[in-house]
MDAnalysis code that builds the backbone (N, CA, C; Angstrom):
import MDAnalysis as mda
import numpy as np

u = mda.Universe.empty(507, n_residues=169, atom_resindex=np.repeat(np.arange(169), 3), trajectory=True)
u.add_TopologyAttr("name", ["N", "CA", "C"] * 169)
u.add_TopologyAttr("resid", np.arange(1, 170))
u.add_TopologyAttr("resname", ["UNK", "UNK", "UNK", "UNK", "UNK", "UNK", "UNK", "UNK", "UNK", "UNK", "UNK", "UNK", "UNK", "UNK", "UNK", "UNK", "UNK", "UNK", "UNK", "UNK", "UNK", "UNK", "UNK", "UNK", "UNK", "UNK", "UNK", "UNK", "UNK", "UNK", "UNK", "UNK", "UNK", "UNK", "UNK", "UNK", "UNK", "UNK", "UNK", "UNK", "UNK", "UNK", "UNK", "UNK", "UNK", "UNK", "UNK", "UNK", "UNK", "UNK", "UNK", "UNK", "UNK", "UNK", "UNK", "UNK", "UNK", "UNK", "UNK", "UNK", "UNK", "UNK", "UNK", "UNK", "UNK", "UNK", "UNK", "UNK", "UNK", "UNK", "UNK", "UNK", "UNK", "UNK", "UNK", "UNK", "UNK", "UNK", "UNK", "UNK", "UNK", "UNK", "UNK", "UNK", "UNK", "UNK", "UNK", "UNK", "UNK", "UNK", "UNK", "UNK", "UNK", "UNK", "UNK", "UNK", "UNK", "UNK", "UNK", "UNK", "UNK", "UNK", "UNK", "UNK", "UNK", "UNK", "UNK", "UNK", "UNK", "UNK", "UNK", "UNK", "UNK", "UNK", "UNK", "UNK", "UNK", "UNK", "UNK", "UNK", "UNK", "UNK", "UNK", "UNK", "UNK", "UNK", "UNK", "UNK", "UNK", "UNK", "UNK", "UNK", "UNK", "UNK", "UNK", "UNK", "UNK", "UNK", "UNK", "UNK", "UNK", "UNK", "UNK", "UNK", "UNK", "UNK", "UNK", "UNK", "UNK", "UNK", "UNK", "UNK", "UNK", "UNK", "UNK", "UNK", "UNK", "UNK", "UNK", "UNK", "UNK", "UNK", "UNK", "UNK", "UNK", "UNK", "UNK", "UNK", "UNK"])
u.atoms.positions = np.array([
    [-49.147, -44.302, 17.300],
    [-48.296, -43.794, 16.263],
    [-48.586, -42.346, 15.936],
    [-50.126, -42.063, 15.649],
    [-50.230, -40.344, 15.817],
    [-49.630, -39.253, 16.554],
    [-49.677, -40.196, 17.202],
    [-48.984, -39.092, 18.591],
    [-47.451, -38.898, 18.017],
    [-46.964, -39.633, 18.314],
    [-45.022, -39.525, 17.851],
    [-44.919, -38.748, 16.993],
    [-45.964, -39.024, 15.593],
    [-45.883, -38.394, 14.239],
    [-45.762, -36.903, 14.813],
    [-47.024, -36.848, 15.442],
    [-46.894, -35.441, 15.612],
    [-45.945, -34.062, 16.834],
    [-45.834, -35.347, 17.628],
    [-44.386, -34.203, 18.137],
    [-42.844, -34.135, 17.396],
    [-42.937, -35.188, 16.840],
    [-42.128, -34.882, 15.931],
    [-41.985, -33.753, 15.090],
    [-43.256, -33.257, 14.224],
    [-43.118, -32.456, 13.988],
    [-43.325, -31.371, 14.928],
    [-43.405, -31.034, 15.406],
    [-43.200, -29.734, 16.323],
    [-42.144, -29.203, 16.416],
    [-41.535, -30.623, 17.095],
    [-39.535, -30.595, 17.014],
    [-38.782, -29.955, 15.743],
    [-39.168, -30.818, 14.644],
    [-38.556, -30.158, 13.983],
    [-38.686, -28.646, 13.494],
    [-39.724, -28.192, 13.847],
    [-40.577, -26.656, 13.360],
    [-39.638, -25.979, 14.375],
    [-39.599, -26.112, 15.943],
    [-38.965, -25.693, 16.558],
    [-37.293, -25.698, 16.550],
    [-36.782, -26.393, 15.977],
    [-35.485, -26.374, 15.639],
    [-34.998, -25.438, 14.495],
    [-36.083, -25.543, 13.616],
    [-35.742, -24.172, 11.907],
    [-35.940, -22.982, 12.966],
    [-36.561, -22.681, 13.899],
    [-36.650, -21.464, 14.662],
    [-35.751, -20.765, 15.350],
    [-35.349, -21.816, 15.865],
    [-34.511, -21.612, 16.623],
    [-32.854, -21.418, 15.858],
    [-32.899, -22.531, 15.088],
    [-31.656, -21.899, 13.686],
    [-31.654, -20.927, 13.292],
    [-32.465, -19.629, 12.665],
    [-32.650, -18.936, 12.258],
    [-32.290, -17.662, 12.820],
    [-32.386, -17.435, 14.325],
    [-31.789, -16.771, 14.972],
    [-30.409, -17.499, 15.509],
    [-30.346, -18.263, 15.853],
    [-28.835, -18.308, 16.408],
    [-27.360, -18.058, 15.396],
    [-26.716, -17.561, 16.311],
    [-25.164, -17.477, 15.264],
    [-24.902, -18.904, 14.873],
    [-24.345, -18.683, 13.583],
    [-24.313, -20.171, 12.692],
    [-23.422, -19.852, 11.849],
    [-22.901, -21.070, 11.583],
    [-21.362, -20.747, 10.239],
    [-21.827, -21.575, 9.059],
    [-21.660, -21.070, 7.729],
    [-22.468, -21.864, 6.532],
    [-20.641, -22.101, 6.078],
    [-20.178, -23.330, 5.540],
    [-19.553, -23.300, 4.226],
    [-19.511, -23.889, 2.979],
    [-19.935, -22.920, 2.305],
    [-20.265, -23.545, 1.019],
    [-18.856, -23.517, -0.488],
    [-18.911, -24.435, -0.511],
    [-18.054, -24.834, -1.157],
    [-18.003, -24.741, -2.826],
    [-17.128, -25.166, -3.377],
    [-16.901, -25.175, -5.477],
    [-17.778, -23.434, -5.888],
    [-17.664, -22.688, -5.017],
    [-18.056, -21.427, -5.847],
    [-16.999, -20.264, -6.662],
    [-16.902, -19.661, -7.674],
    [-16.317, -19.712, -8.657],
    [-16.401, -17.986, -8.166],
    [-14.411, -17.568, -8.482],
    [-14.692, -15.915, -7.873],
    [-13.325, -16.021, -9.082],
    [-13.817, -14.411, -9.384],
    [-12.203, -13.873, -9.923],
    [-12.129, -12.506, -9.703],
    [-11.125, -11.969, -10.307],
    [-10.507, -10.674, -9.488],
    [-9.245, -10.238, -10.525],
    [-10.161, -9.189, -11.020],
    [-8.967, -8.616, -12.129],
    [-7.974, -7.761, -11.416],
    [-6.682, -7.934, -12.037],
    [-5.465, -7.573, -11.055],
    [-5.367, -6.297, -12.440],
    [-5.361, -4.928, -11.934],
    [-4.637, -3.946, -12.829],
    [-3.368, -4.253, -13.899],
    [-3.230, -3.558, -14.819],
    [-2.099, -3.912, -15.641],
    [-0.634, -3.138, -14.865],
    [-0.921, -2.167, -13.781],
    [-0.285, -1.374, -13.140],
    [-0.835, -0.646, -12.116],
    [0.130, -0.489, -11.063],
    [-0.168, 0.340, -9.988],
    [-0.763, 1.373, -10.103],
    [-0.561, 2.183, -11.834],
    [-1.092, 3.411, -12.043],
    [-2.249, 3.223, -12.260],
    [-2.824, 1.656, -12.730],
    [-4.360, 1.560, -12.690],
    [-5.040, 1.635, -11.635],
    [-4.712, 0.752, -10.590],
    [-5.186, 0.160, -9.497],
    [-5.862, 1.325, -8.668],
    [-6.696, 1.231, -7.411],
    [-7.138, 1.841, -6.553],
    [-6.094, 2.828, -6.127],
    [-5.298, 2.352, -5.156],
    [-3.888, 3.149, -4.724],
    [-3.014, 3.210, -5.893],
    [-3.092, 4.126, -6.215],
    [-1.563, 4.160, -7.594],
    [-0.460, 4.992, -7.118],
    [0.806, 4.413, -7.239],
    [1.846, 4.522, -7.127],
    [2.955, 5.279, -8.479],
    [3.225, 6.638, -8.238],
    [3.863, 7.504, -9.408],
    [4.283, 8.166, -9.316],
    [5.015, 8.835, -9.949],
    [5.759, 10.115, -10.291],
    [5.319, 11.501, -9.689],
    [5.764, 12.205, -8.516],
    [4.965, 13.303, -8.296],
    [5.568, 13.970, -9.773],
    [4.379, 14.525, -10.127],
    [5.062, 16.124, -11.144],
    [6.034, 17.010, -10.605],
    [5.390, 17.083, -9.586],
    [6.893, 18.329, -9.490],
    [8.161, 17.116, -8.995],
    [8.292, 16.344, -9.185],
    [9.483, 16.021, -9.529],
    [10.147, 16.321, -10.098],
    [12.155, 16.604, -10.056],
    [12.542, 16.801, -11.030],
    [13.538, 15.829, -11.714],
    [12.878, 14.424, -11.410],
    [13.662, 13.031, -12.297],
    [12.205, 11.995, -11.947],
    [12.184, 11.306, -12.906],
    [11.520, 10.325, -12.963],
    [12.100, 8.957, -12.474],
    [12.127, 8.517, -11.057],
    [12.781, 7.334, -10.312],
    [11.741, 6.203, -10.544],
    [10.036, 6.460, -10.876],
    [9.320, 4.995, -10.141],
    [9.296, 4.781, -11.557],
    [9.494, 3.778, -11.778],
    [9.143, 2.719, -13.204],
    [8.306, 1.720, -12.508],
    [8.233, 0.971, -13.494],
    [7.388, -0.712, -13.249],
    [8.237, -1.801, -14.242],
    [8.386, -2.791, -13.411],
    [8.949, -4.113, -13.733],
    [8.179, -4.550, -14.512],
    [8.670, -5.777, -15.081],
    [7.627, -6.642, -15.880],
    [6.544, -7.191, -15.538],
    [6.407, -7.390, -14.268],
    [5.111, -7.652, -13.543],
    [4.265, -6.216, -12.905],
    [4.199, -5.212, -13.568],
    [3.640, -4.217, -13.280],
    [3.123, -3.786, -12.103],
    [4.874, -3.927, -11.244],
    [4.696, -3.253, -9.763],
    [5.594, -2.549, -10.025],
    [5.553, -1.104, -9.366],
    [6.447, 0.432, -9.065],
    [7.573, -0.149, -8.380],
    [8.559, 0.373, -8.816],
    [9.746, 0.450, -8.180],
    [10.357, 1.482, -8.189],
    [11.817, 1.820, -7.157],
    [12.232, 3.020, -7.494],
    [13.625, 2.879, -7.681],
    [13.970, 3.889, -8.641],
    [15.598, 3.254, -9.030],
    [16.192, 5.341, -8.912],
    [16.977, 4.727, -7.995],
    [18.045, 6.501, -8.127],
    [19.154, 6.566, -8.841],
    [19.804, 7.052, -9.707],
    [20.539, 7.758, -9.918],
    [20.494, 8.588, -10.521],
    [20.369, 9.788, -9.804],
    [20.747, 11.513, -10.255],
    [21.454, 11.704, -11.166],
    [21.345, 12.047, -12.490],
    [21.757, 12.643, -13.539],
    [22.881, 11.462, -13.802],
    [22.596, 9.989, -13.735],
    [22.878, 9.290, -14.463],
    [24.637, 8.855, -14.246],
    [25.079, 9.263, -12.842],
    [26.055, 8.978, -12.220],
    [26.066, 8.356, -10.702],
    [24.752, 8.176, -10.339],
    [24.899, 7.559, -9.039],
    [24.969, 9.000, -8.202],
    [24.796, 8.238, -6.640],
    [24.833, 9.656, -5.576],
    [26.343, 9.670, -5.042],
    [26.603, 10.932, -4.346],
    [27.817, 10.904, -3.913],
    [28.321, 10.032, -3.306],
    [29.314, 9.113, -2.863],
    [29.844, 8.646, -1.479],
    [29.714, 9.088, -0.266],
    [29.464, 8.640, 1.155],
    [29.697, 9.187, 2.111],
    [28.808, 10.764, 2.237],
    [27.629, 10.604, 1.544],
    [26.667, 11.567, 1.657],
    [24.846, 11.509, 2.317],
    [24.163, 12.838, 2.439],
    [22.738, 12.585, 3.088],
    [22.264, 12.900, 1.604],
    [21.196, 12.175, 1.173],
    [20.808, 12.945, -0.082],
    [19.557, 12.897, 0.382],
    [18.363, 13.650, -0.282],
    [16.968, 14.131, 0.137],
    [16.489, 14.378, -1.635],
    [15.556, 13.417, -1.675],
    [14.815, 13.656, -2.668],
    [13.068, 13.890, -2.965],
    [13.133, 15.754, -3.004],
    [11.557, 15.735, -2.201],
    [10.172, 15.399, -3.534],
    [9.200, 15.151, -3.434],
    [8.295, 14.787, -3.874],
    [8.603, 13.194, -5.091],
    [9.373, 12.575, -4.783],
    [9.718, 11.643, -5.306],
    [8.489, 10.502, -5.520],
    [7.270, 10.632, -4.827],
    [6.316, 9.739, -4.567],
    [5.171, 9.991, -4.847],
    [4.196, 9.939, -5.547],
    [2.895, 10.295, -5.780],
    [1.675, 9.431, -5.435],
    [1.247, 9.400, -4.474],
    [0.219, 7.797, -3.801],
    [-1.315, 8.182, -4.121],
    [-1.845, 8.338, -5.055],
    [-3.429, 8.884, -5.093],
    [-4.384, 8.066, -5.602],
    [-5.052, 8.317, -4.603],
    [-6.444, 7.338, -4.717],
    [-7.488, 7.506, -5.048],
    [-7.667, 6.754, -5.920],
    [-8.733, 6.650, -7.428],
    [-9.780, 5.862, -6.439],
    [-9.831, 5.369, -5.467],
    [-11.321, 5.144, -4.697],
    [-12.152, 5.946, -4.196],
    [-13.351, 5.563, -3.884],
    [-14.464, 6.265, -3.210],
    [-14.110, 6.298, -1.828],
    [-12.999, 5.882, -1.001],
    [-12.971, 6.225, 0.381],
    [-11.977, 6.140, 0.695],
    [-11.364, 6.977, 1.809],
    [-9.962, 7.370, 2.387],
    [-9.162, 6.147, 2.700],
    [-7.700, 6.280, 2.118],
    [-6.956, 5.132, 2.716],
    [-5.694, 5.393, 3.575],
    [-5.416, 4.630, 4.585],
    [-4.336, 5.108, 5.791],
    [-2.683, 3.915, 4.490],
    [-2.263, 4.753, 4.055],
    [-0.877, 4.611, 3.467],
    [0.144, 4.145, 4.400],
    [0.807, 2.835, 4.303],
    [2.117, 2.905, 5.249],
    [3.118, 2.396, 4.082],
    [4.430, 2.934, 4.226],
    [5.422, 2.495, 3.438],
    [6.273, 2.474, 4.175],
    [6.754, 0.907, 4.070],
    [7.928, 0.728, 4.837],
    [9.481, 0.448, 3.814],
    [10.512, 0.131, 4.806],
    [11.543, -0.094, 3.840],
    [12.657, -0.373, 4.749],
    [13.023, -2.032, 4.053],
    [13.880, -2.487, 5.048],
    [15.391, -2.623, 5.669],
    [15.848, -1.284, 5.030],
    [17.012, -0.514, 4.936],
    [16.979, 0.626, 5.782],
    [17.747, 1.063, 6.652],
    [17.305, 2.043, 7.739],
    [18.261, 2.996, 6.527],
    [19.052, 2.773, 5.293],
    [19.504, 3.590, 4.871],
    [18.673, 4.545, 3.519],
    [17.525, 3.555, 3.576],
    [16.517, 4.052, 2.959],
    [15.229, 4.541, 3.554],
    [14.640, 5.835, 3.335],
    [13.744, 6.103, 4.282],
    [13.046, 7.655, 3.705],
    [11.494, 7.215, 4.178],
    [10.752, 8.323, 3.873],
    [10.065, 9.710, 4.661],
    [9.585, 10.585, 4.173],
    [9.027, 11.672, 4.450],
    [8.102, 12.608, 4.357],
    [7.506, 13.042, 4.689],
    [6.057, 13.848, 3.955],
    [6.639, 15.161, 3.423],
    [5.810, 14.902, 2.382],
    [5.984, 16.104, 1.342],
    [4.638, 17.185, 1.136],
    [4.240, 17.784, 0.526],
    [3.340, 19.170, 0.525],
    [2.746, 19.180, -0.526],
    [1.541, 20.011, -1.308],
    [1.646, 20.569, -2.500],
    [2.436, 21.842, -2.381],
    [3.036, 22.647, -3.145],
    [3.154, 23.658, -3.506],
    [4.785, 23.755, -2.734],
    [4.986, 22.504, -2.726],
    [6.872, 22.271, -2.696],
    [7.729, 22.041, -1.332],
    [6.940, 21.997, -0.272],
    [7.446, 22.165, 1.176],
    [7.684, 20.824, 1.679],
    [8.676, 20.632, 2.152],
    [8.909, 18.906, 2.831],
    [9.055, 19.265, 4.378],
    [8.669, 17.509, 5.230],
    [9.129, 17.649, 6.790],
    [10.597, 17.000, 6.347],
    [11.895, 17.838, 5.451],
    [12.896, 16.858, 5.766],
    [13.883, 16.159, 7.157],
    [13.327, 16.328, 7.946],
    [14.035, 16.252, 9.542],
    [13.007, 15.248, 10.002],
    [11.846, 14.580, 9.974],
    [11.164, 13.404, 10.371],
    [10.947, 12.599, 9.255],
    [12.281, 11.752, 8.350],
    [12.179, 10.585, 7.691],
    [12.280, 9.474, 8.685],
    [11.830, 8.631, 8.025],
    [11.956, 7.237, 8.981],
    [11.765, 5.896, 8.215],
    [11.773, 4.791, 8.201],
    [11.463, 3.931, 7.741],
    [10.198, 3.170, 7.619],
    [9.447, 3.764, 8.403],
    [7.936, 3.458, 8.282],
    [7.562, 4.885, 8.245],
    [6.645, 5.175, 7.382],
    [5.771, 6.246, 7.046],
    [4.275, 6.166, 6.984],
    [3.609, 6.433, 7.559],
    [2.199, 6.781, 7.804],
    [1.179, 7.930, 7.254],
    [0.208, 7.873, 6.418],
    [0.037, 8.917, 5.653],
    [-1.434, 8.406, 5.882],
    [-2.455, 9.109, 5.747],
    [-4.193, 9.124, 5.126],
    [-4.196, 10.229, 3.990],
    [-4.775, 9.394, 2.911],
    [-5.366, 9.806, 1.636],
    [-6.680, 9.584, 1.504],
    [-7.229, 10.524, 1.424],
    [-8.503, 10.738, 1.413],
    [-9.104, 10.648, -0.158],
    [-10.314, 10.454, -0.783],
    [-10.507, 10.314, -2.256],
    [-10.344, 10.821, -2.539],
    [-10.013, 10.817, -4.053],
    [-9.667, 11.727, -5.289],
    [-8.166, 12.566, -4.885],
    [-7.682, 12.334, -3.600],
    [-6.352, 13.383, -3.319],
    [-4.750, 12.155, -3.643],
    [-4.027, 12.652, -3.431],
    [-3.044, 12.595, -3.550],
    [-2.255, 12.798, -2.014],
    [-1.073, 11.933, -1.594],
    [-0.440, 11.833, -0.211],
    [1.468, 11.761, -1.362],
    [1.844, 12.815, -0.614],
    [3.345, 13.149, -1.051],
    [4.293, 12.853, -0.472],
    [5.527, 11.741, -0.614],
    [6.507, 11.266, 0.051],
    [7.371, 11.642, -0.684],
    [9.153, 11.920, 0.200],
    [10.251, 12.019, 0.154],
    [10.849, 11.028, 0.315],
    [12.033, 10.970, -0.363],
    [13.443, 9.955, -0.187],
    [14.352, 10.451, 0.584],
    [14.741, 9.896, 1.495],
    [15.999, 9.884, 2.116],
    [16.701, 8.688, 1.818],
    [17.923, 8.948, 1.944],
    [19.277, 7.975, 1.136],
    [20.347, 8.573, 2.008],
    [20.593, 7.352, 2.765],
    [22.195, 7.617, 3.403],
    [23.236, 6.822, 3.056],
    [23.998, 7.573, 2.277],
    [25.224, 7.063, 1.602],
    [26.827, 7.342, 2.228],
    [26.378, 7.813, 3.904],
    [27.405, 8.242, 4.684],
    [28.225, 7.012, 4.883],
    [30.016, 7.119, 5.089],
    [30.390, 5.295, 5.151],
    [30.438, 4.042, 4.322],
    [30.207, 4.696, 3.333],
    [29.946, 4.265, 2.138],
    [30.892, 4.648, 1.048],
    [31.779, 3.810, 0.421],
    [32.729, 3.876, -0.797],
    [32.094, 3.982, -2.121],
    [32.575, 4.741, -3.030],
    [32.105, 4.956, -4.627],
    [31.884, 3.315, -5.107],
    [30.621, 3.442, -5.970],
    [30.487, 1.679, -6.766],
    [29.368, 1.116, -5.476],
    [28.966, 1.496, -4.386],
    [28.367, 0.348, -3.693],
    [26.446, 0.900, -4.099],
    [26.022, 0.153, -3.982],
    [24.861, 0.035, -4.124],
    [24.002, -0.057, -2.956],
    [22.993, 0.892, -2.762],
    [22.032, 0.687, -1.635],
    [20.948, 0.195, -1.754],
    [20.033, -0.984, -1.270],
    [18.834, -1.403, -1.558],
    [18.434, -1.573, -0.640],
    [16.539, -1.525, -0.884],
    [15.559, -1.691, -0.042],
    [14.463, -2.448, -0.375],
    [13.865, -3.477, 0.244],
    [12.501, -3.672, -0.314],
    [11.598, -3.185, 0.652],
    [10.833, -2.805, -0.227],
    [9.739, -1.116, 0.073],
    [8.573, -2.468, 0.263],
    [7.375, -2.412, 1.279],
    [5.943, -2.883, 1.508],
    [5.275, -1.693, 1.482],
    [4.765, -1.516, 0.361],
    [3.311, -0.498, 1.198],
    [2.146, -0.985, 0.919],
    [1.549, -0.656, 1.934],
    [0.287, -0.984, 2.195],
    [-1.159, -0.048, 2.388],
    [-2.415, -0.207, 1.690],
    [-3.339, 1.051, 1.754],
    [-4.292, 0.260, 2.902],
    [-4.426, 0.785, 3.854],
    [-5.678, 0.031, 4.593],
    [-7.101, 1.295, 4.610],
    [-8.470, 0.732, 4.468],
    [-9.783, 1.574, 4.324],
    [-9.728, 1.305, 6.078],
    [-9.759, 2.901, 6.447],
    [-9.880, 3.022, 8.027],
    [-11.126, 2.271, 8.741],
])
């Protein structure tokens, strides 16, 4: 019986050893997490706003305190059968400690964005519907509106639902 007793233990000594280095998956279960959600985008890490040099205020927030953007120019809607370009319409700045790669999409090819500048300069000739941007901390990444209302009769309404997304490179 000594004997058994004792390779036994060996075995088992040699098995915690051998656990210890090998890749292994733990799941542990009933553990308790929460995660405060901002009162607004303007809180959050990536905030979503108003460039200043704007000259209309389009992004509001819904009742569930996500940005949206609502156009109409001086409170009549855009022309019919027009290109409209609205530059610095977007303000994306990040209140984190590390750079984030920005994509905003939008699932309206009649809605569509653009990079914008400080100090007022747009690419208006490369909008597109997916936009790609890196914001680096503490900065700010500047988007344009494009709106094609070409083909289009007075009274119609254009919509998009916008995804953006911040990914840490």
């Amino acid at each position: 019986m000594r004997k058994v007793f004792g390779l036994l233990a060996i075995m088992i000594a040699l098995t915690m050893t051998i656990g210890a280095f090998a890749p292994s998956q733990i799941d542990l279960y009933n553990r308790g997490v929460s995660a405060q959600l901002a009162s607004s985008d303007f809180d959050a890490v990536i905030s979503l706003r108003n460039d200043p040099a704007a000259p209309f205020n389009f992004v509001t927030y819904d009742g569930m305190g996500r940005a949206q953007i609502t156009v109409v120019a001086g409170g009549n809607g855009l022309n019919p059968a027009s290109e409209n370009y609205f530059d610095h319409i977007l303000d994306v700045f990040n209140q984190g400690m590390e750079p984030y790669t920005v994509t905003i999409t939008s699932s309206n090819p009649r809605i569509q964005f653009y990079q914008c500048w400080g100090g007022g300069s747009c690419s208006r000739m490369a909008h597109s519907t997916t936009y790609t941007f890196t914001v680096a901390s503490g900065n700010t990444g500047v988007a344009g509106l494009y709106v094609d209302a070409r083909g289009l009769s007075g009274g119609a309404t254009i919509t998009a639902n916008l995804t953006i997304s911040a990914v840490n490179p």
